[in-house]
MDAnalysis code that builds the backbone (N, CA, C; Angstrom):
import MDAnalysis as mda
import numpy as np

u = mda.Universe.empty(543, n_residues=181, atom_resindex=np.repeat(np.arange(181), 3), trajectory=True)
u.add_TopologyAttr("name", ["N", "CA", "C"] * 181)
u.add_TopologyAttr("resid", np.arange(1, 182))
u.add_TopologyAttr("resname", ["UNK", "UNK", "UNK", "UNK", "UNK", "UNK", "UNK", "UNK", "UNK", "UNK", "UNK", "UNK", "UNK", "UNK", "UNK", "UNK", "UNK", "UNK", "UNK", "UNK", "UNK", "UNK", "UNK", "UNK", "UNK", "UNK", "UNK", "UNK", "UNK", "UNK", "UNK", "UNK", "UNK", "UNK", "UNK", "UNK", "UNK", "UNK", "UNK", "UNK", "UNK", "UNK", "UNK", "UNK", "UNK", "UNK", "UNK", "UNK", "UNK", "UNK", "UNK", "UNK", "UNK", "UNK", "UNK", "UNK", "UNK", "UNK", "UNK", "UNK", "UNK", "UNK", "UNK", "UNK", "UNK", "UNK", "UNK", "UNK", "UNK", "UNK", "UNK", "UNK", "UNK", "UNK", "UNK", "UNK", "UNK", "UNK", "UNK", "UNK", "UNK", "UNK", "UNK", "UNK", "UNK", "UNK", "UNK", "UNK", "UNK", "UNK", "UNK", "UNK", "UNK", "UNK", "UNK", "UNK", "UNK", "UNK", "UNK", "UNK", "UNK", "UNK", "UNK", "UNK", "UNK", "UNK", "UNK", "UNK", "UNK", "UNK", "UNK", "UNK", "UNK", "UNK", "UNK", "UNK", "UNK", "UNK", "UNK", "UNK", "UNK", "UNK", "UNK", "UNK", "UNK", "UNK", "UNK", "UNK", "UNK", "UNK", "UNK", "UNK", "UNK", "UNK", "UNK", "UNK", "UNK", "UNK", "UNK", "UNK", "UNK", "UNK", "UNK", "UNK", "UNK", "UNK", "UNK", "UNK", "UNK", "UNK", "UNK", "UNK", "UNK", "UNK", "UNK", "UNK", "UNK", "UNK", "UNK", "UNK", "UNK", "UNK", "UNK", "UNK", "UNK", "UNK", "UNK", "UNK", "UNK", "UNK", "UNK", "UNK", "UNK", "UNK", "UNK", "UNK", "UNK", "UNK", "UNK", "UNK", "UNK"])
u.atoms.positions = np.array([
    [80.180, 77.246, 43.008],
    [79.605, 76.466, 41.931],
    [80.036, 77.100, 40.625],
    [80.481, 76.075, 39.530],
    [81.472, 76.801, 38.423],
    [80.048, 76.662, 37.248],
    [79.920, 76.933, 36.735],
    [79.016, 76.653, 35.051],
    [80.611, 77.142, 34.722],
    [80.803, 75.161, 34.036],
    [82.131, 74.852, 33.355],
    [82.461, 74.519, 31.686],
    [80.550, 74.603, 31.332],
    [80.679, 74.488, 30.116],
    [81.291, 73.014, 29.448],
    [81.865, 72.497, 28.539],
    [82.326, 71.624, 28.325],
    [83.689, 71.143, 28.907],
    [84.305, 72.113, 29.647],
    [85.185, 71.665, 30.198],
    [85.596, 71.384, 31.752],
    [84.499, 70.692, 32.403],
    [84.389, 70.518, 33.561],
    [85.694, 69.547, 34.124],
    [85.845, 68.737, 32.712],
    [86.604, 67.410, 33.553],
    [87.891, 68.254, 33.862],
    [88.318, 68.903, 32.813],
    [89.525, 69.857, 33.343],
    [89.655, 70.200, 34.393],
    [88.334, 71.158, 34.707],
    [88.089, 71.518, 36.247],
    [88.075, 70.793, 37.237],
    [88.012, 69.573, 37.202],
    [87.435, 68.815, 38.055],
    [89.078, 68.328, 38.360],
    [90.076, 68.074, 37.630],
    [91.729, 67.537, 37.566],
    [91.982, 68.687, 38.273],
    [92.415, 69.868, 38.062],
    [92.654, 71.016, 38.207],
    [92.047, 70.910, 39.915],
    [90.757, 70.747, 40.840],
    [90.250, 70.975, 41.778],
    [90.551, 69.701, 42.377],
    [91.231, 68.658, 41.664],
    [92.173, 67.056, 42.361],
    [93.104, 67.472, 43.179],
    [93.525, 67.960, 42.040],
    [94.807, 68.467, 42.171],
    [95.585, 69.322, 43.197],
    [94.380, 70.115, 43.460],
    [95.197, 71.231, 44.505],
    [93.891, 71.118, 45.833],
    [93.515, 69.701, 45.693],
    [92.626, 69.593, 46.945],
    [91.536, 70.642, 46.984],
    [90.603, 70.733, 46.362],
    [89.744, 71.688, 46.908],
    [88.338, 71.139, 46.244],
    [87.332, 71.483, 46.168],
    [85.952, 70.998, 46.336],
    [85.338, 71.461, 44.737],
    [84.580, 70.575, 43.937],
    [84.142, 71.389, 42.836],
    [82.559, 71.405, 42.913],
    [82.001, 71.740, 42.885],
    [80.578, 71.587, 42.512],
    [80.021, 72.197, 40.564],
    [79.404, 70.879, 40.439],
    [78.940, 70.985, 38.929],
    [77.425, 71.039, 38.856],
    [76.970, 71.967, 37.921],
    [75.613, 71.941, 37.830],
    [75.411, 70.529, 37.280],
    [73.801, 69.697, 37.343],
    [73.585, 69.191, 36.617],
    [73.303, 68.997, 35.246],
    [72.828, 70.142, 34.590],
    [73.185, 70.749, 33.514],
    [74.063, 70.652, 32.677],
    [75.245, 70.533, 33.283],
    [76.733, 70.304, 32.602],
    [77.032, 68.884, 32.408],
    [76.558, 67.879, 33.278],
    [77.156, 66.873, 33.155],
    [75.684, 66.033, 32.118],
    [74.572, 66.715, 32.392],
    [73.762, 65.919, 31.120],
    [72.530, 66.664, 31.153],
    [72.341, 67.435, 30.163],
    [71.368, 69.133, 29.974],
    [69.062, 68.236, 30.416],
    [69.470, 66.505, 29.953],
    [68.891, 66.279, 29.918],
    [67.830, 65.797, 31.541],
    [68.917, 65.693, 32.013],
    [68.818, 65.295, 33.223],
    [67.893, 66.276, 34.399],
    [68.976, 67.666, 33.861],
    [68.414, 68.438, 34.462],
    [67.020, 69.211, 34.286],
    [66.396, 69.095, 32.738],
    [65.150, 69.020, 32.794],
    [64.173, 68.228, 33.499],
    [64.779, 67.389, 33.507],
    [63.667, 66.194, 33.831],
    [63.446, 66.283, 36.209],
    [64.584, 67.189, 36.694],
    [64.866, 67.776, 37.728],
    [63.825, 68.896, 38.255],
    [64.074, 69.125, 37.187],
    [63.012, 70.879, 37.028],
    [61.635, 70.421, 37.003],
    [61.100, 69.018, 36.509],
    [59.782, 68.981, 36.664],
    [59.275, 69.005, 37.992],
    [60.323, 68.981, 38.968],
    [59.374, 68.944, 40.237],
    [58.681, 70.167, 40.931],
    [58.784, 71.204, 39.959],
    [58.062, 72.344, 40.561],
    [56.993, 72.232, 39.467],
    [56.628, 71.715, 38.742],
    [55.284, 71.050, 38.351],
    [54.584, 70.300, 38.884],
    [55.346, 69.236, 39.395],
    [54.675, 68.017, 39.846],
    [54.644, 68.072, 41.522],
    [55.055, 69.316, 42.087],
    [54.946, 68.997, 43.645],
    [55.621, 68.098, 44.425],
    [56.346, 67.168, 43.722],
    [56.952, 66.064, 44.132],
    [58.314, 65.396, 43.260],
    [59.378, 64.814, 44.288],
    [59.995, 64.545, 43.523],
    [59.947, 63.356, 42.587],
    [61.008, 62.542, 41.186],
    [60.302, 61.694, 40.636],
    [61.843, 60.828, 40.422],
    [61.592, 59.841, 39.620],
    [62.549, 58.961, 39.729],
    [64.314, 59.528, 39.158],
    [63.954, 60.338, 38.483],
    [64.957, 61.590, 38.098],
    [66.264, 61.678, 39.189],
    [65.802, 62.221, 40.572],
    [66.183, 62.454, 41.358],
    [67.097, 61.525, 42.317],
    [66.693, 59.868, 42.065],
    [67.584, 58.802, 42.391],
    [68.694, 58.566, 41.273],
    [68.103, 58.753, 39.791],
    [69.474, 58.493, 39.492],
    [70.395, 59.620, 39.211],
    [70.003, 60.808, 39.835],
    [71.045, 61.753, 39.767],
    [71.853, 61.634, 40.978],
    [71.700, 60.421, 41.926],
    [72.247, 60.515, 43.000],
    [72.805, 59.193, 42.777],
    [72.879, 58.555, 41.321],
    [73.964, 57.384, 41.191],
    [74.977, 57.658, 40.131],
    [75.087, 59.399, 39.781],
    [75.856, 59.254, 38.930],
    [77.423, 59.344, 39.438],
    [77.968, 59.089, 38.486],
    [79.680, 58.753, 38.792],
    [80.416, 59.154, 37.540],
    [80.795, 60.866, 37.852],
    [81.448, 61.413, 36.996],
    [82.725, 60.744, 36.765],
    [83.607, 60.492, 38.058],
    [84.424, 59.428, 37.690],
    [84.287, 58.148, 38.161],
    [84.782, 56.915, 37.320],
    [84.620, 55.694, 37.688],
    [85.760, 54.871, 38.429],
    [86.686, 55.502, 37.993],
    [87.733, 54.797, 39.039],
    [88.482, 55.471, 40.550],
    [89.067, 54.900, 41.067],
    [89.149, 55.428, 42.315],
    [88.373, 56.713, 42.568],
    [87.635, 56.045, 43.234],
    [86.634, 57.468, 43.454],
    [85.856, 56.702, 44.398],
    [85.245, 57.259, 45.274],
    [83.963, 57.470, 45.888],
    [82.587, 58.287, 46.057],
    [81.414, 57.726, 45.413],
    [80.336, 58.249, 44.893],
    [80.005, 57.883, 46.656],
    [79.284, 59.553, 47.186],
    [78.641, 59.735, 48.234],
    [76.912, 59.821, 47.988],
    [76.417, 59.086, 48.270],
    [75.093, 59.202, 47.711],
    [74.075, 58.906, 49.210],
    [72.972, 59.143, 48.677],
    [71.735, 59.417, 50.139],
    [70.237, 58.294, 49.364],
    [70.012, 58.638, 50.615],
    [68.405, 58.247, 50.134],
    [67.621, 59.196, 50.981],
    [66.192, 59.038, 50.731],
    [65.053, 59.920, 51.338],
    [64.946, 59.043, 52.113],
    [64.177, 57.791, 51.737],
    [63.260, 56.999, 52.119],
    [63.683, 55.959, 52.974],
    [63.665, 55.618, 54.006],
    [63.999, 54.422, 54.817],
    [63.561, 53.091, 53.503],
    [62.696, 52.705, 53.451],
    [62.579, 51.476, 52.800],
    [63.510, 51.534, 51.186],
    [64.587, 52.934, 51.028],
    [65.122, 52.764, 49.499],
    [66.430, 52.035, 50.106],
    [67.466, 52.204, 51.211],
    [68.358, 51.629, 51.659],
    [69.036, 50.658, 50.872],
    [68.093, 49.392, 51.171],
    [68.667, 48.381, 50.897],
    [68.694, 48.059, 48.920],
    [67.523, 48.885, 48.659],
    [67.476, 49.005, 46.800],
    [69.064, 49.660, 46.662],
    [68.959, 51.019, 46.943],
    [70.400, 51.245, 46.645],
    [71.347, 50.668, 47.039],
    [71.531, 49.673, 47.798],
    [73.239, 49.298, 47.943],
    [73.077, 48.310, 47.202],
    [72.003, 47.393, 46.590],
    [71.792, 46.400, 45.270],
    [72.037, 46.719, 44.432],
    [71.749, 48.475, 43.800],
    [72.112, 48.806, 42.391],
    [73.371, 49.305, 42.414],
    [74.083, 49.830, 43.407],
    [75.541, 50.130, 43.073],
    [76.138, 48.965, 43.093],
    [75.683, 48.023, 43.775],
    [76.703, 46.609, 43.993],
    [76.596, 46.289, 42.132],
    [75.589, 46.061, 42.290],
    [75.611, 45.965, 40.133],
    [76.407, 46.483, 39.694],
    [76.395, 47.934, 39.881],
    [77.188, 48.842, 38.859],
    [78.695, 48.613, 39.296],
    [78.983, 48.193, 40.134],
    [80.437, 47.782, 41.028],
    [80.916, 48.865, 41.460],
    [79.885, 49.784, 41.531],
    [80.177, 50.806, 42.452],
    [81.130, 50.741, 43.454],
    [81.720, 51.918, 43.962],
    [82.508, 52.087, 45.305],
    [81.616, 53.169, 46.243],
    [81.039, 53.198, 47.026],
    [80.431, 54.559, 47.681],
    [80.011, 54.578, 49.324],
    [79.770, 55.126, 49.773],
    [79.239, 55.597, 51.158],
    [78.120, 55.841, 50.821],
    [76.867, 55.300, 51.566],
    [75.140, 55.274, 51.518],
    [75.116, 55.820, 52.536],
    [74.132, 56.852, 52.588],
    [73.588, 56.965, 53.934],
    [72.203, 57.923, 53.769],
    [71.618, 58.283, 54.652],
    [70.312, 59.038, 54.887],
    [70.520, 60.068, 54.695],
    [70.328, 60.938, 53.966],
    [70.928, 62.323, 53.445],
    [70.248, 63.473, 54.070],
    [70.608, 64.463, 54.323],
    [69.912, 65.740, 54.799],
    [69.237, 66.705, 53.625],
    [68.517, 67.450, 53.889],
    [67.730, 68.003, 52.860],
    [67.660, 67.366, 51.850],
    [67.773, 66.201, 51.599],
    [67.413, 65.266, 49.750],
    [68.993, 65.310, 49.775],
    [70.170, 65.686, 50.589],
    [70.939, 65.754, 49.613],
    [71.928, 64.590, 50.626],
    [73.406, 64.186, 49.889],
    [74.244, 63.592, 50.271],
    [74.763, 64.109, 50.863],
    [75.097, 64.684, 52.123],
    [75.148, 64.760, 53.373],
    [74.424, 64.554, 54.635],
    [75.348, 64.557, 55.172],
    [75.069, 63.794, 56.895],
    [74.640, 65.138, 57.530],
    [73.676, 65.319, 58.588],
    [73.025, 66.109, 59.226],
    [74.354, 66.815, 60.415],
    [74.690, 68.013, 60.339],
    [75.386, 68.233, 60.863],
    [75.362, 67.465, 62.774],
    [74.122, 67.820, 63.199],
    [74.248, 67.022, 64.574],
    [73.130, 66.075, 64.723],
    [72.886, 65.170, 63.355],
    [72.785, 63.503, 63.890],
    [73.682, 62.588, 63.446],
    [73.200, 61.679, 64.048],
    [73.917, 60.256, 63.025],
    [73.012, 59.496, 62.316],
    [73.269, 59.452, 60.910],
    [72.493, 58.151, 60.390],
    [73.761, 57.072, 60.296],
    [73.024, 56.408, 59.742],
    [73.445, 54.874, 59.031],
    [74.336, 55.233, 57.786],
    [75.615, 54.579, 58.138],
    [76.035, 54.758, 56.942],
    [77.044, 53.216, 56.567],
    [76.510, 53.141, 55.379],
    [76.785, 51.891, 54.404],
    [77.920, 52.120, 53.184],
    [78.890, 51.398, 53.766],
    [79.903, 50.932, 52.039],
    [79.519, 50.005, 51.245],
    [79.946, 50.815, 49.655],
    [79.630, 49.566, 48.631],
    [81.031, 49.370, 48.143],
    [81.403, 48.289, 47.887],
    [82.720, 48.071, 47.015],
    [82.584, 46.848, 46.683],
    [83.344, 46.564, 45.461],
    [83.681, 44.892, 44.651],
    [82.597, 44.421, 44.463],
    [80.767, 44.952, 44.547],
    [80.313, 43.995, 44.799],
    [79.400, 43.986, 46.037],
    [79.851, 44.410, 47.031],
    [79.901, 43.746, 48.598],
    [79.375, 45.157, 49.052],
    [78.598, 45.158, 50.232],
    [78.339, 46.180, 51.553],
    [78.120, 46.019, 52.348],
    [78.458, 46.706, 53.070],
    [78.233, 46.699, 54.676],
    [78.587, 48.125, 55.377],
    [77.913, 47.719, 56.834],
    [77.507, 49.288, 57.648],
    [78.656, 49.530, 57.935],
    [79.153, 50.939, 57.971],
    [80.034, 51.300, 58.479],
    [79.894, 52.177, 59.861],
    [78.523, 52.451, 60.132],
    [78.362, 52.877, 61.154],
    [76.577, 52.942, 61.409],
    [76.371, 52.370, 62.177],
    [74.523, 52.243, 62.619],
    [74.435, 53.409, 63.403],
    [74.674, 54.719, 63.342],
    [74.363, 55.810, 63.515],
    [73.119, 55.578, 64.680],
    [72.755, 56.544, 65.421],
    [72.089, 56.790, 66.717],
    [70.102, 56.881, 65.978],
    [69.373, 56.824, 67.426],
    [67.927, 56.727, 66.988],
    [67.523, 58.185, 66.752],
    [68.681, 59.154, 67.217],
    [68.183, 60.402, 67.443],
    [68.163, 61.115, 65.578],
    [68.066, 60.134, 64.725],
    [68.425, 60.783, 63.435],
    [66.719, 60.411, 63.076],
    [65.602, 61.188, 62.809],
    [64.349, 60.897, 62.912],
    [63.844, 61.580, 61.661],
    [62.320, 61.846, 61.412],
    [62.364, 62.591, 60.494],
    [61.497, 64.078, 60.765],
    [62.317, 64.337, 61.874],
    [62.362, 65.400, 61.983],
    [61.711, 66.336, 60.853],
    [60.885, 67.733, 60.572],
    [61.059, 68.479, 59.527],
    [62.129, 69.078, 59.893],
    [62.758, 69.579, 58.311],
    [64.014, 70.649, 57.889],
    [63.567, 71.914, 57.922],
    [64.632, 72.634, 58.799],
    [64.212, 74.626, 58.804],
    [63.740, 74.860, 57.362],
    [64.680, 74.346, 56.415],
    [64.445, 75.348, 55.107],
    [64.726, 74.074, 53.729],
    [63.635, 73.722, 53.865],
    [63.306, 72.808, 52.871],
    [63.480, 72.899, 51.353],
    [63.053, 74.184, 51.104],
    [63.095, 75.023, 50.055],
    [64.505, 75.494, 49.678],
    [65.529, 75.397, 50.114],
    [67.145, 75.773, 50.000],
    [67.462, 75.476, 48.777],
    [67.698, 76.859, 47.773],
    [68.306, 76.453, 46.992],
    [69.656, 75.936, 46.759],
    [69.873, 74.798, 45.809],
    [71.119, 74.186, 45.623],
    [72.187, 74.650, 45.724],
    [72.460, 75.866, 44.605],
    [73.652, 76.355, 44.093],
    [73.426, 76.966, 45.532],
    [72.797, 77.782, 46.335],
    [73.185, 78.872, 47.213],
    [73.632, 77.623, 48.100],
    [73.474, 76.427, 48.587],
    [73.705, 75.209, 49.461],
    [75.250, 74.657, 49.071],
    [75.566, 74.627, 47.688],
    [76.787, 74.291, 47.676],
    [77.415, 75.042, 47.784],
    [77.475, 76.616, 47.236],
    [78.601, 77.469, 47.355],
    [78.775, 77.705, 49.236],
    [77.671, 77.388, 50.125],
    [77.872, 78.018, 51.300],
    [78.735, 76.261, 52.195],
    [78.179, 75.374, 51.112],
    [79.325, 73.983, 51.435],
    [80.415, 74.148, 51.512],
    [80.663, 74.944, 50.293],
    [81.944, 74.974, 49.639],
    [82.840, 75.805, 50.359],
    [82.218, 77.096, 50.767],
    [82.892, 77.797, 51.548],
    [83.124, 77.490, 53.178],
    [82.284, 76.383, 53.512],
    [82.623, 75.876, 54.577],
    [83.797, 74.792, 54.610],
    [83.877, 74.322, 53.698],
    [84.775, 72.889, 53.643],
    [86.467, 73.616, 53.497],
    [86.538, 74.958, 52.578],
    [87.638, 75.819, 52.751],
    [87.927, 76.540, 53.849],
    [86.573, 76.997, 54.371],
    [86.998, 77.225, 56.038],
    [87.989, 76.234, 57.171],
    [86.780, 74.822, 56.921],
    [87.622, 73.695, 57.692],
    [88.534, 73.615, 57.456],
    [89.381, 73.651, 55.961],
    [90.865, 72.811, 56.041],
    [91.445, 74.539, 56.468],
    [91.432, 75.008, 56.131],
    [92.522, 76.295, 56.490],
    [92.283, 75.927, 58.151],
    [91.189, 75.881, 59.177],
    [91.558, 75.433, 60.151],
    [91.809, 74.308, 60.804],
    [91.517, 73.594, 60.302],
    [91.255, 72.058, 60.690],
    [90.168, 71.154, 61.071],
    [89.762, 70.201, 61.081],
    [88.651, 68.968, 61.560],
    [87.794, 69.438, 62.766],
    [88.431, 69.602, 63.837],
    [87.923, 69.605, 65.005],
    [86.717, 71.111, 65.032],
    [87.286, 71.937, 63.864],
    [85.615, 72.819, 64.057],
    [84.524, 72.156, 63.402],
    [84.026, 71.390, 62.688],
    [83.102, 70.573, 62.184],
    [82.245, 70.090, 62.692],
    [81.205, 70.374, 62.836],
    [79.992, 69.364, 63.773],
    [80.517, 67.947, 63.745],
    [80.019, 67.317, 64.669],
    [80.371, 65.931, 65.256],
    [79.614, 64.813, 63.928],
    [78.514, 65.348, 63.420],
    [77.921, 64.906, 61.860],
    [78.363, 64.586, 61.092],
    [79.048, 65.665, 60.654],
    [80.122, 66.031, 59.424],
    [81.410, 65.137, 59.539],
    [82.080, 65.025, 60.756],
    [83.240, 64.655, 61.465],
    [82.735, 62.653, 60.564],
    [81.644, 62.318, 61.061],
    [81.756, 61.231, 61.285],
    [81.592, 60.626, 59.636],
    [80.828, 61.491, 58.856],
    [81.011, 61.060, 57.235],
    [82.217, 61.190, 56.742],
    [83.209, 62.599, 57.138],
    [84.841, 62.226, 56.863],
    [85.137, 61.035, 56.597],
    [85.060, 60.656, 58.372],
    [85.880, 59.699, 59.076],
    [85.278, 58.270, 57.653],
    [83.864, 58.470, 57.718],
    [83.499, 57.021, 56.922],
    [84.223, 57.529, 55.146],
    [84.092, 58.476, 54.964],
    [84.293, 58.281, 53.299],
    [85.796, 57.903, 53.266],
    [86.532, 58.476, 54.312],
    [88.403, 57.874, 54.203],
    [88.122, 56.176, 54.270],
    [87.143, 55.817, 55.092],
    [86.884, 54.058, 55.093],
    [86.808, 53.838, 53.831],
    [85.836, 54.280, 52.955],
    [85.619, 53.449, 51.966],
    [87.216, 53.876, 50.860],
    [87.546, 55.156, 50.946],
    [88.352, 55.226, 50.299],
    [89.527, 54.361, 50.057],
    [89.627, 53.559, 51.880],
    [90.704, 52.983, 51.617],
    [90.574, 51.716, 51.017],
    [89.505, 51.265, 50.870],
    [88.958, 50.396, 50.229],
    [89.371, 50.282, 48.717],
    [88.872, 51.401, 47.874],
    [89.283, 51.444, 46.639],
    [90.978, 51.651, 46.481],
    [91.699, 51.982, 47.598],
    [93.195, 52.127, 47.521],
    [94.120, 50.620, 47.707],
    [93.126, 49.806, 48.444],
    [93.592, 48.562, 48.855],
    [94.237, 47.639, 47.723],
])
């Protein structure tokens, strides 16, 4: 995780460029945002803050915004508001609050593009709501140990990846090819 200061987008070309993973505080991309983040260790709970930090779209063109929901009944709200925004993205049920797929379940996962969505994969019943070991995980320590996993994978390849992980790949190259079409 970089604190990039004003020059993230650089970073962010620069980490295009030579394939590799960036993670940005929220902080950086809008100081305001991330206050309004921080109230949840006031409030015990999270607040609407927290959905639209999971619709932002540092970039807007070819790109794919990976985004989650908590809530079974938010699903179908979110693939309405990216279809608005003409979003391009992969929806799905996120692990710890966040946009990723549970290393060994399957959820549901949904493309948005032009407009339009649909499932790209109705994922298994075994994805429940389970409680999480460590609920409490901080972020930055969650992405840098992402981060260092996702550099693990490519130096070896796909096939060490939980079968989880494997299958959000497989869907975000779907939607990608979508926006390439």
């Amino acid at each position: 995780v970089l604190d990039l200061g004003s020059d993230w987008l650089s970073a962010l070309e620069n980490a295009h460029a030579q394939a590799q993973p960036l993670f940005v505080h929220t902080r950086v991309l809008h100081p305001g945002l991330e206050a309004l983040l921080n109230k949840r260790a006031q409030l015990g709970v999270r607040n609407s803050t927290h959905t639209v930090v999971k619709l932002l779209r540092p970039l807007q063109h070819n790109s794919v915004l990976v985004t989650s929901y908590t809530h079974p009944e938010f699903l179908n709200l979110q693939r309405e508001v990216l279809c608005g925004l003409n979003a391009t993205a992969l929806v799905l049920r996120g692990h710890e609050g966040e946009a990723v797929a549970h290393p060994q379940r399957a959820p549901r996962m949904d493309a948005v593009h032009a407009g339009r969505t649909w499932c790209l994969d109705e994922g298994d019943s075994s994805f429940t709501d389970m409680p999480e070991k460590n609920p409490n995980r901080d972020a930055v320590v969650t992405a840098a140990q992402t981060q260092g996993l996702l550099l693990e994978f490519k130096a070896h390849g796909l096939p060490a990846l939980p079968a989880g992980l494997q299958r959000q790949i497989k869907a975000i190259a779907a939607v990608a090819t979508e926006v390439s079409a």
